[in-house]
C-alpha distance (Angstrom), angle and dihedral (degrees) to the residues before:
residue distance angle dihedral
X1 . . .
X2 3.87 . .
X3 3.94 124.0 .
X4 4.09 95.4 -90.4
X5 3.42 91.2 59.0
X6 3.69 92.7 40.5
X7 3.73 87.3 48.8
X8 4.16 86.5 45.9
X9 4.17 92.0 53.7
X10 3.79 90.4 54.3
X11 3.81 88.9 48.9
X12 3.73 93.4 47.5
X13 3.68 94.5 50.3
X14 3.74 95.8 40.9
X15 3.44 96.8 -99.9
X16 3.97 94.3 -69.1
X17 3.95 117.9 172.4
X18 3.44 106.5 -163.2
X19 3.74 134.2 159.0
X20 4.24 130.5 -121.5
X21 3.18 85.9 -95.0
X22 3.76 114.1 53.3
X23 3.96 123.2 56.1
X24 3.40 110.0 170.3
X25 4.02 126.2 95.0
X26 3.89 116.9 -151.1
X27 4.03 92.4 -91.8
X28 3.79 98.3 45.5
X29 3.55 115.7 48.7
X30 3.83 92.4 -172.4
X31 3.86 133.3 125.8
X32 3.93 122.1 -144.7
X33 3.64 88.6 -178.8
X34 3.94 101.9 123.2
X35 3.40 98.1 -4.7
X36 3.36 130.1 160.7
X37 4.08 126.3 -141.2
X38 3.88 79.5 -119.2
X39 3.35 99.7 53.1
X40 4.10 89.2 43.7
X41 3.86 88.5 58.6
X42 3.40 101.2 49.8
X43 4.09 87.6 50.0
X44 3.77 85.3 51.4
X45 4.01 92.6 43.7
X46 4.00 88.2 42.8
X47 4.19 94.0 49.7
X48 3.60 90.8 -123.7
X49 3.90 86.6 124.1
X50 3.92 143.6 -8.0
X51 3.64 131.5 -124.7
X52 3.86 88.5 -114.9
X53 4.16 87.3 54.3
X54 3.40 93.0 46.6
X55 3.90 98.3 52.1
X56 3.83 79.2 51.1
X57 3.29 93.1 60.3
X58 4.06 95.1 47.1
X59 3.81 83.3 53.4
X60 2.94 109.6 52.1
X61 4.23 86.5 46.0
X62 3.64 84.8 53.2
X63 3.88 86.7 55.1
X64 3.77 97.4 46.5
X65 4.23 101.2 38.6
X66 3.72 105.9 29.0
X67 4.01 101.7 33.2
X68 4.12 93.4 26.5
X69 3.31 132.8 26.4
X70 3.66 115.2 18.8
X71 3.97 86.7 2.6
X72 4.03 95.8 -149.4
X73 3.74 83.0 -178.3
X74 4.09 79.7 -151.1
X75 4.62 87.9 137.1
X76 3.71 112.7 73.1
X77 3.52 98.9 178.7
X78 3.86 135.0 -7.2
X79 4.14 121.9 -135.7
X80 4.05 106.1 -118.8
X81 4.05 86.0 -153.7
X82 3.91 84.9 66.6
X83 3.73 102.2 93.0
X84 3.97 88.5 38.7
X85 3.64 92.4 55.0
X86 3.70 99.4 48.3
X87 3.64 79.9 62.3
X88 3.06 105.4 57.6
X89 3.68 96.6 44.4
X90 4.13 85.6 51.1
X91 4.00 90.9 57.7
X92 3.94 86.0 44.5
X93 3.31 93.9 53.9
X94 3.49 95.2 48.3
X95 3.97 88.9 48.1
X96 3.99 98.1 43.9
X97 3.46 104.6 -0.1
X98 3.86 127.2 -119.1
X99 3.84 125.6 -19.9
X100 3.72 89.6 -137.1
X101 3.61 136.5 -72.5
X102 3.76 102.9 -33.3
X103 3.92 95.7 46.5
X104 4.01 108.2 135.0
X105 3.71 92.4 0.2
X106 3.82 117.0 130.4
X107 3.38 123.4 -123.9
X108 3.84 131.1 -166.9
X109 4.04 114.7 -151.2
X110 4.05 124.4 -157.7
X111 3.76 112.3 -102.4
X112 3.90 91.0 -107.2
X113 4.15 97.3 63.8
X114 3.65 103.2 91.9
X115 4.01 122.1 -132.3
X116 3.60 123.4 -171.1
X117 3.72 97.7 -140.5
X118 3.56 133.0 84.6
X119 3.72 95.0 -63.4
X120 4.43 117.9 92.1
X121 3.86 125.0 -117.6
X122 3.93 96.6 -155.2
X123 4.02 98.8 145.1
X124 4.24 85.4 -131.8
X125 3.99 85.9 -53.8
X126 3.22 129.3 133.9
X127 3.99 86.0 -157.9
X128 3.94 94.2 71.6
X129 3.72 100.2 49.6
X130 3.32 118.3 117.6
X131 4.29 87.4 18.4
X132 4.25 92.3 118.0
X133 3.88 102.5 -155.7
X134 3.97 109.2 -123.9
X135 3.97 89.8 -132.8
X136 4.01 144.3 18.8
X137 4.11 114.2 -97.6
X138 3.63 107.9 -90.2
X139 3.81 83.6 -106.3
X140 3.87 99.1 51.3
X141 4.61 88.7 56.3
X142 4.18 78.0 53.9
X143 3.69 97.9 47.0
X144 3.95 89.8 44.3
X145 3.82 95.4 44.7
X146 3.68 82.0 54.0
X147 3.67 86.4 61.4
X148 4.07 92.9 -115.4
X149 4.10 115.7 152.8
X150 3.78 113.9 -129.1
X151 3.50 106.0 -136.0
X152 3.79 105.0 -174.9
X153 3.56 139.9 -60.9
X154 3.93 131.9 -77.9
X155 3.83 132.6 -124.6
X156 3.90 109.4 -118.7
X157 3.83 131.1 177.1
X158 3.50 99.4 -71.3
X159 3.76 120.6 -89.4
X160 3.74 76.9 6.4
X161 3.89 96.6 -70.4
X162 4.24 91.5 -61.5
X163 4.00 94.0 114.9
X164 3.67 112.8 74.6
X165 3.53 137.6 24.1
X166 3.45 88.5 -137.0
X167 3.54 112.7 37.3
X168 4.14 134.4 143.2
X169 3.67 108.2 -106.5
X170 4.01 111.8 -120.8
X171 4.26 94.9 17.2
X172 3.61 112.3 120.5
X173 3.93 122.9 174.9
X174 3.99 89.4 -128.7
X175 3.88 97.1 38.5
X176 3.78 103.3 34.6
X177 4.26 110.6 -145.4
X178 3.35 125.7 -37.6
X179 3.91 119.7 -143.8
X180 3.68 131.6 -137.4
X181 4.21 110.2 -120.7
X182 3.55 89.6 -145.9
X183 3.41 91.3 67.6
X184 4.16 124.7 -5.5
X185 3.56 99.8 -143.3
X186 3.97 99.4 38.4
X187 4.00 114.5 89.2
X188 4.01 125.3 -95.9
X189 4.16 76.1 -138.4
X190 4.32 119.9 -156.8
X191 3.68 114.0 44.4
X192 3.80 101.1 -84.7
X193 3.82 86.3 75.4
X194 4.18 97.9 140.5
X195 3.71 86.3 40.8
X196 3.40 87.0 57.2
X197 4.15 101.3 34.3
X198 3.81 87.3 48.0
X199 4.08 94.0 52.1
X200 3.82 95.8 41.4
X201 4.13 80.9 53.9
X202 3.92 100.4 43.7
X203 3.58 91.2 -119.4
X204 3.85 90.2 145.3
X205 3.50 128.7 -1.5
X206 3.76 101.3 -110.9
X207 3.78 134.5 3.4
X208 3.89 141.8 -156.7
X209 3.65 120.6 -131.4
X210 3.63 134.3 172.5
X211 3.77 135.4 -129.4
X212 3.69 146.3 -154.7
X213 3.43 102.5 153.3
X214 3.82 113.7 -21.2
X215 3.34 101.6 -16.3
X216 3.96 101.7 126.3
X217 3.82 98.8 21.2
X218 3.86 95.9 44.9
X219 3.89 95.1 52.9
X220 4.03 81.4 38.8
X221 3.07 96.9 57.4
X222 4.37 95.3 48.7
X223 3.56 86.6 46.4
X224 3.83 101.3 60.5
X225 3.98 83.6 -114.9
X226 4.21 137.1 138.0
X227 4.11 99.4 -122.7
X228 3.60 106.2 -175.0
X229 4.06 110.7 -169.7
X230 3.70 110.1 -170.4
X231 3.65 138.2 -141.7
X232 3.69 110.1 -80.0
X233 3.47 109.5 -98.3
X234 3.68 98.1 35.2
X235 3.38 98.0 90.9
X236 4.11 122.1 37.0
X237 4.00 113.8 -117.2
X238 4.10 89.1 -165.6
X239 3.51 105.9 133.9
X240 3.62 94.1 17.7
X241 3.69 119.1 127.8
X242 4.44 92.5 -118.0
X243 3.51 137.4 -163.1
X244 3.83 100.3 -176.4
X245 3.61 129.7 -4.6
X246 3.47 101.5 -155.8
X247 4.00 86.5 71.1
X248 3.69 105.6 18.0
X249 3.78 126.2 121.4
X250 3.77 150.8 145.3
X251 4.06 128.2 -130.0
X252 3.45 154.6 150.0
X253 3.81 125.1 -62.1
X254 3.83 111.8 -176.5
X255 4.09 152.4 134.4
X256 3.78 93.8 -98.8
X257 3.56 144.9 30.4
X258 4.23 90.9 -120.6
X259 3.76 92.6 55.5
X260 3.91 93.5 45.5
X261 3.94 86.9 52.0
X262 3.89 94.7 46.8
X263 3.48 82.6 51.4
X264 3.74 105.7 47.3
X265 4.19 81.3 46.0
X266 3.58 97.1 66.8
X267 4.20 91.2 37.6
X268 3.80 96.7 53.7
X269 3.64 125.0 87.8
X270 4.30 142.8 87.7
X271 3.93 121.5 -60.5
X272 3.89 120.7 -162.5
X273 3.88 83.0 -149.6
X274 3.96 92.9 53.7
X275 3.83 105.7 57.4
X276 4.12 83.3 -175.1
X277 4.17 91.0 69.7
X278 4.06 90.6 57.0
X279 3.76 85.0 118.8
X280 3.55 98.7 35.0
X281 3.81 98.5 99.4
X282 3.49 88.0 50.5
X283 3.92 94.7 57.0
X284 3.35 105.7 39.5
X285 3.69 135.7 87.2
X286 3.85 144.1 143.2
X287 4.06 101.0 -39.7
X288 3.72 88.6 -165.3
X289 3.80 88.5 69.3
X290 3.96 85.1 78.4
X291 3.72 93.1 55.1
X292 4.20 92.2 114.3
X293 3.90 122.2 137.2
X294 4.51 79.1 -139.2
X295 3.41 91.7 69.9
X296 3.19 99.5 111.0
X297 4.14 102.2 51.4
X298 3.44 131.0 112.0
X299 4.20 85.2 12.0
X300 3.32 123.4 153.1
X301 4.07 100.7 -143.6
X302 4.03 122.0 -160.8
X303 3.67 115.7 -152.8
X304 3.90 115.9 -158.6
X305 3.79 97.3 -142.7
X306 4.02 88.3 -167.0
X307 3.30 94.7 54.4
X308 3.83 87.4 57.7
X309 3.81 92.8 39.4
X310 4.31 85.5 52.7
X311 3.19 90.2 46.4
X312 3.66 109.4 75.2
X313 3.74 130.8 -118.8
X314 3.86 107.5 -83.4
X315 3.82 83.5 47.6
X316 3.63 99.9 53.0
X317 3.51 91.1 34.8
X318 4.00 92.8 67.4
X319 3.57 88.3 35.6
X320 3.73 92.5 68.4
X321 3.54 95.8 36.7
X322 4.21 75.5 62.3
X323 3.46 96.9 52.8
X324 3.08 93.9 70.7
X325 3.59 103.3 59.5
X326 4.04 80.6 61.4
X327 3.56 96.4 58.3
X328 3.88 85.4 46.3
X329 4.03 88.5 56.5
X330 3.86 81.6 57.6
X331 4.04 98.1 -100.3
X332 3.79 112.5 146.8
X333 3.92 100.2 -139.5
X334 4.41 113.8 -143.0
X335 4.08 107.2 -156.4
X336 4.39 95.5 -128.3
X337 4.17 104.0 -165.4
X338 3.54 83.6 -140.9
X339 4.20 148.6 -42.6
X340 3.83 94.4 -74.1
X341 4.20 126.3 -112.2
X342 3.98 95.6 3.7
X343 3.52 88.5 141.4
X344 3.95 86.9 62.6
X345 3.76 93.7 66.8
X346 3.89 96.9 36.4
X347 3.49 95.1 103.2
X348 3.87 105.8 16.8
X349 4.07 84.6 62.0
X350 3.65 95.0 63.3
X351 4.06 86.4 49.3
X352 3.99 92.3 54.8
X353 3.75 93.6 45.9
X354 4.01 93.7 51.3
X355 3.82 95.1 46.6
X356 4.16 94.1 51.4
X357 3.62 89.9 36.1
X358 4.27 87.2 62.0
X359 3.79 85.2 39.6
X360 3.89 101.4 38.5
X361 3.69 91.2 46.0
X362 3.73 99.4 62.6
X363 3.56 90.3 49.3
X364 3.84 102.7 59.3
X365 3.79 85.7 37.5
X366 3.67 90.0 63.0
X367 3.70 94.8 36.9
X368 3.64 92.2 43.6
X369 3.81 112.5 33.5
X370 3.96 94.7 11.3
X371 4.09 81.1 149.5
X372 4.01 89.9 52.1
X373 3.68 125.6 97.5
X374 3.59 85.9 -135.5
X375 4.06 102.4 96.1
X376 3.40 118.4 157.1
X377 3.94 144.6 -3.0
X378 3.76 90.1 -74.4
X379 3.83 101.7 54.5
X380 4.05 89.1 55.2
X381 3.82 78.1 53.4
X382 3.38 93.9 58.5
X383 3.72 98.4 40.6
X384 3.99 88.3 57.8
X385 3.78 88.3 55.2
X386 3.78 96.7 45.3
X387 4.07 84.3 48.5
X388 3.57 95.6 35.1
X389 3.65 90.4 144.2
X390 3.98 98.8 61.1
X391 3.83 97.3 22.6
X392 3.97 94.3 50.1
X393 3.58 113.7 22.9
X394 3.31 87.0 133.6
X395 3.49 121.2 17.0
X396 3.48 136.3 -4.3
X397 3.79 153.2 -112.9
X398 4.31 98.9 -89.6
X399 3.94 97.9 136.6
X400 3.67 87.1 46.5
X401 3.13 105.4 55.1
X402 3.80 90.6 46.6
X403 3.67 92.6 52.3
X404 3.97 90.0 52.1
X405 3.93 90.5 51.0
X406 4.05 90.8 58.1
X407 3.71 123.3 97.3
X408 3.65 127.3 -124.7
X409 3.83 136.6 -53.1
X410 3.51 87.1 -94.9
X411 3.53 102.6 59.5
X412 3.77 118.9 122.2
X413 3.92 95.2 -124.7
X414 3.76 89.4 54.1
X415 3.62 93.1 48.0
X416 3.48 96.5 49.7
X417 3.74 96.5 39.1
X418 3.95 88.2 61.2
X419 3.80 95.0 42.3
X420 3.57 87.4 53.0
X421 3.98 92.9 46.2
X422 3.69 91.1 51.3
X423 3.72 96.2 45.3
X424 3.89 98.0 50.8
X425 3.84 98.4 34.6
X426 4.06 93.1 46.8
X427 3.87 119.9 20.3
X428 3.70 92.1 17.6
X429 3.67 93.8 37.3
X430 3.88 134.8 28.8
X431 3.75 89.6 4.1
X432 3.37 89.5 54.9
X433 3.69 98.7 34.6
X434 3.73 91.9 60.0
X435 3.61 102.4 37.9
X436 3.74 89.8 54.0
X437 3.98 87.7 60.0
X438 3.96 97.6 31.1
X439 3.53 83.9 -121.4
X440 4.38 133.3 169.2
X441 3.69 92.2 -157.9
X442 3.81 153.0 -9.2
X443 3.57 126.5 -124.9
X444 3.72 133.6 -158.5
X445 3.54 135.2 143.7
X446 4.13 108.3 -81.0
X447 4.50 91.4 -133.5
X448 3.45 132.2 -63.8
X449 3.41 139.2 -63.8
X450 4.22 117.9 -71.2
X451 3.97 118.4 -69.3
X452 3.17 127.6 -147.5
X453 3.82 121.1 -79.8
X454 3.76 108.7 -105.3
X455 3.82 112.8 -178.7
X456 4.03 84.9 170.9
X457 3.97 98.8 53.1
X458 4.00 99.8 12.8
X459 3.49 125.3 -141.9
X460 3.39 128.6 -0.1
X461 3.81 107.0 -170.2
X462 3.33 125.2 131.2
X463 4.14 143.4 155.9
X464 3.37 102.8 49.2
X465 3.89 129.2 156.9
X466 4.12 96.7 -140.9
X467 3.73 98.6 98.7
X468 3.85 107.8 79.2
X469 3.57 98.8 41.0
X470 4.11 86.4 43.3
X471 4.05 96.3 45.7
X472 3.99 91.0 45.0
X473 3.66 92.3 35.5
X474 3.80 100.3 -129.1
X475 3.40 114.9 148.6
X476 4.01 126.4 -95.3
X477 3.90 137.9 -153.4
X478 3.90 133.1 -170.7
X479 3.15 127.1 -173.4
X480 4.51 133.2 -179.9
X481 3.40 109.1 -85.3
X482 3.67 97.0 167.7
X483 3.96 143.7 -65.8
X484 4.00 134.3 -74.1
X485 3.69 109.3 -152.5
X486 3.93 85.4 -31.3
X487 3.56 104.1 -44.9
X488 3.25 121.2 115.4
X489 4.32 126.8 -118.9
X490 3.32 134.1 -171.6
X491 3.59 135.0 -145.4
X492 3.88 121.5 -133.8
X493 3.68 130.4 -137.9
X494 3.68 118.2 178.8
X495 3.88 136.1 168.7
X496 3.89 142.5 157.8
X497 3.33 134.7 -30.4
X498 4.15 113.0 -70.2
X499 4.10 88.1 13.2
X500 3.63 87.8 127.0
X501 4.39 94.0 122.3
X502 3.94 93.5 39.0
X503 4.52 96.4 45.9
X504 4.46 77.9 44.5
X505 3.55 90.0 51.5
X506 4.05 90.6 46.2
X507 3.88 92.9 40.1
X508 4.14 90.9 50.7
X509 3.83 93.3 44.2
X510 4.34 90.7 55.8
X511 3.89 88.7 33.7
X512 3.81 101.4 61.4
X513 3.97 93.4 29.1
X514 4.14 81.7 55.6
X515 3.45 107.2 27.5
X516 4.07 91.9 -168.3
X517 3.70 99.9 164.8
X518 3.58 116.8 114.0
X519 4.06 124.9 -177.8
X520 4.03 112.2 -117.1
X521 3.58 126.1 -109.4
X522 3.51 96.8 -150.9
X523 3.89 94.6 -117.5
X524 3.78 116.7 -161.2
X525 3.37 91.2 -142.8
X526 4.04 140.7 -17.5
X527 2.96 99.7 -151.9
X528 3.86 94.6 62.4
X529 4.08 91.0 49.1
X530 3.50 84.5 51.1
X531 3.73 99.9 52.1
X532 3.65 88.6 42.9
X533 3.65 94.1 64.9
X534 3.74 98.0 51.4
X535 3.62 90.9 56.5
């Protein structure tokens, strides 16, 4: 964030300078720290606070955590309608009453989900700025006819971690790095990394990221945070900045499984400008429905034994202790070897994504910024090599200029590549995975806990369980299931296509029988806590 917008958050919140941890102001003796979008209504429906107060509040948290104090640098930009909308919605309210379960809450959006209002869409990228989209994402007109307040925007992995083979998870050129509050040094991981930051620190009380392949439930997952990424189609990518539609989506990243389903609720229906989300209205439904404590019984649990194997032994370690909390929610758990033929997709998936991105690219471009200069994949390249110094100061532009060397989509080895990603990650993987064992979901855990961030070597993750649910499209939940050394992990469940209310049902029951998530302390480092005990 530069100075005027610095200088803009201090006016908005009325110049407050608090620290992490103290959120109230003088006339609102109110904490948002850990709250829920339950507990935020019935503050609102009770009088204790207004809409308008409680952005306030967010604010000026924003203002003392991620631009002071620890500076997670997880905001890149804050709406200047926010405090105006809040009260609106608060003399609605008091008129009608509330819209539903999202009126007056704020919301935080990645920084690749286009607004039209005063706010950029720039993906991270200094190319977009200044390129005002002509109309809100699909998504954004859903979350504002639910009567949500869009707080700001999030810093992501720039261009949503598609540009390098090498990159630094949660750097962007316009947004700088984000840090993870759990521990300053470690990495916010994926590419929804302020999304993530932000949630983990209460800066909002629910966020939008975006996913590809472990984009929402990798950073979820680091963050001590429920990432739910949906079946494609559920949710409408138009006016999201894509890399590939045959994996793309949006959804929820938040402190509990309730708040993640009120907010996948309001985000979920059919788009005329998203031909994927034709059965979308057909699918959805109220996602807080599944929020039962029995969600869990008579369950017929998959564990991906090579996940735990992968994962390392601290990992697995508090991943069994886990398991047994499922079996005490009356799952019976089925040992799986492993999520059949992954390895037949591993390089074919990288081959789909770089073809659509070329494709997909143009397309929003000209739907987007069709008055931009900025026109297709290879005029971002060329900005990044005119601003080489800001664009690639450390690392550079591999995966796009790959992408920009493929053909069409109607070449034969992007045809085949995607036939052969859908047959071996569905019908020849999950699908067959879990109809071999009769089973309601598989579990793994989602990665490991966060590295460190490397802008020499990049990122060193590795292990994680969001490619076969990403490649097929299925959807995929994590929830807390406990801390290694601190850091936060997440455990996976995952399931069919349009299994959205039964895996919510599942990832409630194991969530409130565990109740894993802690609050960070916004560590320095780890590593130095860790060395100091073994002295």
């Amino acid at each position: 964030m530069q100075r005027r917008d610095f200088v803009e958050l201090m006016l908005l919140t009325g110049g407050s300078a608090m620290t992490a941890q103290t959120t109230t102001t003088p006339d609102t003796p109110f904490d948002v720290v850990e709250k829920t979008v339950v507990e935020l209504q019935a503050a609102m429906a009770s009088g204790k606070i207004t809409a308008q107060q409680m952005v306030r509040l967010y604010l000026a948290r924003i203002a003392s955590i991620d631009k002071g104090g620890p500076r997670l640098n997880s905001v890149i930009e804050l709406n200047p309608g926010a405090l105006a909308i809040a009260a609106a919605l608060d003399a609605e309210r008091k008129a009608k009453g509330p819209r539903g379960p999202l009126h007056g809450i704020p919301v935080l959006l990645k920084d690749n989900i286009a607004t039209a209002d005063k706010m950029q869409t720039t993906a991270g990228s200094l190319a977009l700025v200044g390129i005002k989209p002509p109309r809100d994402a699909a998504l954004v007109v859903r979350l504002r006819d639910a009567g949500a307040v869009i707080l700001g925007k999030t810093n992501l992995s720039e261009w949503a971690n598609m540009r390098s083979t090498r990159s630094t998870s949660g750097w962007s050129a316009r947004g700088g790095l984000s840090l993870n509050p759990y521990a300053l040094d470690r990495n916010t991981s994926g590419s929804s990394s302020g999304s993530g930051s932000s949630m983990a620190a209460s800066l909002a009380a629910i966020a939008v990221g975006t996913e590809t392949d472990g984009s929402i439930t990798s950073p979820a997952s680091v963050a001590g945070l429920v990432g739910i990424k949906p079946t494609v189609g559920l949710v409408s990518r138009a006016g999201v900045v894509p890399i590939a539609h045959s994996q793309d989506t949006a959804g929820p990243m938040a402190r509990t499984v309730a708040d993640a389903a009120a907010l996948l609720t309001a985000m979920a229906g059919s788009d005329a400008r998203d031909p994927a989300t034709s059965l979308a209205d057909q699918k959805k439904t109220d996602y807080t429905q599944f929020l039962k404590r029995n969600g869990l019984q008579g369950k017929r649990i998959g564990v991906v034994r090579s996940q735990l194997t992968s994962a390392g032994e601290p990992v697995a370690a508090l991943v069994e202790s886990q398991l047994a909390v499922l079996k005490a929610q009356g799952a019976t758990l089925v040992e799986v070897a492993e999520v059949p033929n992954v390895a037949k997709y591993a390089d074919t998936e990288l081959t789909v994504l770089l073809y659509e991105l070329k494709a997909d690219m143009a397309a929003y471009l000209a739907d987007y910024g069709p008055n931009a200069q900025l026109k297709t994949l290879a005029d971002v390249i060329a900005f990044n090599d005119q601003q080489r110094a800001q664009e690639m100061p450390y690392f550079g532009q591999e995966h796009f200029v790959n992408a920009q060397a493929k053909g069409g989509l109607d070449s034969k080895e992007y045809v085949d590549a995607l036939a052969n990603n859908h047959r071996y990650a569905r019908e020849e993987g999950l699908d067959q995975v879990m109809r071999e064992h009769q089973l309601d979901a598989l579990v793994a855990p989602t990665c490991g806990p966060a590295w460190l961030t490397d802008f020499i070597n990049g990122d060193a993750s590795g292990g994680s369980f969001t490619t076969p649910a990403a490649v097929a499209g299925y959807p995929h939940i994590t929830v807390p299931c406990g801390l290694v050394h601190g850091l936060p992990c997440g455990l996976s469940f995952v399931a069919g296509a349009w299994s959205e209310g039964p895996l919510i049902a599942m990832a409630y029951s194991y969530e409130q029988a565990s109740l894993q998530r802690r609050a960070p302390t916004y560590a320095k480092s780890r590593n130095l806590q860790i060395a100091a005990k073994l002295k």
